[in-house]
C-alpha positions, 0 to 999 in steps of 0.5 A: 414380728408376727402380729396377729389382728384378732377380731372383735368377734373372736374376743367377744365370742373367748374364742380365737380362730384356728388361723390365729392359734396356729400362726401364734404357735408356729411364731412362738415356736419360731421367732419366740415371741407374737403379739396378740393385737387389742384383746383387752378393753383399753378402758379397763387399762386405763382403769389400772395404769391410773392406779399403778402410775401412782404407786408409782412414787410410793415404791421408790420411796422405799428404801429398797426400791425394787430396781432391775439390774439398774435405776431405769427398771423398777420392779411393780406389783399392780394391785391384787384387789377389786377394783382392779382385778379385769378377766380380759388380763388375768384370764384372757381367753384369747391368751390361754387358747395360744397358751394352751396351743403351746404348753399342753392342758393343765397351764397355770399362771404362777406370777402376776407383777410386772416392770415400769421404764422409768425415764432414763438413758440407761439399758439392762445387760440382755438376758433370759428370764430363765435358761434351758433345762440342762446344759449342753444340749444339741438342742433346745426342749419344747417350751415349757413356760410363756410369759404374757406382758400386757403393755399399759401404753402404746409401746415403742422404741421412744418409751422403752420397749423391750429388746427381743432377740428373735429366736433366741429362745433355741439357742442353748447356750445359756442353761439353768444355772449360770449367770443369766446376762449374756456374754457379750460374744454370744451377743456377737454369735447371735446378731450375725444370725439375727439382730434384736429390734424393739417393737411397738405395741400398742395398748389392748395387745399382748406379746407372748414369749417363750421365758428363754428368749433373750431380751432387755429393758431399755432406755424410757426417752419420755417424762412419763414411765411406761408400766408392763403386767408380766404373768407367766403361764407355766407348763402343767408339770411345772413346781407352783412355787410362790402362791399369788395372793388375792383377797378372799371373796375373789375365787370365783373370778378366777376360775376358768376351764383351761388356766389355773391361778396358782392363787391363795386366798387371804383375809386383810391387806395385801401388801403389795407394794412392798412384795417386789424385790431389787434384781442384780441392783447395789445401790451406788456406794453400798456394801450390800449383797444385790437383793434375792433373785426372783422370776421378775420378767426384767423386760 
């Protein structure tokens, strides 16, 4: 795994060193994946984990607990709202120039939620959070979207780290259109080439990865569950979709030279805890149809 050890001075300055930018590059390019070590105040994590670690108990009090696949990932909005909006996740200039570096000018953050291991012994099927293009490819496309999960806890094996399948992301197998949990003798194909691990990542980092790349939430070990901000940094060409909702008054922290937040600005609460919805989840003993898919970084 790369990771990069990015300098006080880079973050202070918002600008990253052309050493660190090409090799984050040529690492997402390659395993699909970097870290970007202590780019964000842990201060500032702190801040928010306390807020999210609440919400907590109020989301699974919903009687459509937004699980992932199964009960040991739930689905989590942080809130969208002062005093919990930080420059250092939302727009973090160390982030953007890699990126940028990587999808092209015009990126835009269309997403802004993420998923909390909960403590439990159970695993998501490995999957990617969007498949090629088109199917049948000799090979797979440049990347044309990154997703930037922002570990709130130091995260390891022990707490639930996501399972990274290394270059995985050009594998194109598993296109736009079917069923995005891996079959299990591609799972075979792909372990002779390269194995999966859980990384650790401590709080400040950032692991960037290309959306294709195989992964899956795992087992939380711990008492405490371990939340992950997910966002996504689409290539410019790419359709907006859903709008992120922010309060009015907060347009101007969102505007940054090199990231447009696909953002609408609204008067009143936001609800956000109950935006999130359930993925491929039944509950146990229900005739339900599973929840509506939604891009939900299930990691």
């Amino acid at each position: 795994m790369v990771s990069l050890n990015i300098t006080p001075q880079e973050v202070e300055s918002g600008i990253l060193s052309p050493d660190h930018r090409e090799s984050a590059v040529r690492a997402i390019r390659h395993d699909g994946f970097v870290v970007l070590n202590d780019v964000i105040d842990r201060e500032h994590l702190a801040f928010l984990r306390e807020k999210m670690l609440e919400d907590v108990r109020e989301i699974l009090a919903r009687e459509d607990t937004p699980f992932n696949f199964n009960t040991s990932n739930l689905q989590q909005d942080p809130p969208p709202f002062p005093p919990y909006l930080f420059r250092d996740i939302l727009l973090n200039d160390m982030v953007i120039a890699v990126t940028k570096a990587v999808l092209g000018p015009g990126v835009k953050n269309s997403y802004y939620s993420g998923n909390t291991a909960m403590t439990s012994t159970l695993r998501q099927p490995v999957h990617p959070d969007v498949g090629q293009l088109w199917p049948n490819l000799e090979a797979a496309t440049p990347t044309f979207g990154l997703v930037v999960n922002v570990p709130m806890v130091d995260m390891s094996p022990e707490n639930g780290s996501t399972e990274l399948w290394p270059g995985s992301h050009l594998d194109t197998s598993m296109p736009v259109g079917r069923d995005i949990k891996v079959p299990e003798e591609l799972l075979e194909e792909r372990r002779k080439i390269m194995p999966p691990f859980q990384p650790s990542v401590r709080a400040g980092s950032v692991l960037i990865r290309d959306i294709r790349l195989w992964h899956a939430g795992m087992p939380n070990r711990t008492a405490t569950p371990r939340p992950m901000i997910a966002m996504i940094h689409w290539i410019g060409w790419w359709s907006d979709g859903e709008k992120l909702k922010f309060p009015r008054g907060t347009e101007e922290f969102f505007r940054h030279p090199d990231l447009h937040t696909n953002a609408t600005f609204v008067d009143g609460l936001i609800d956000y805890i109950h935006h999130p919805h359930a993925y491929d989840f039944e509950k146990e003993n229900s005739d339900e149809e599973p929840k509506a898919e939604t891009a939900s970084m299930r990691g």
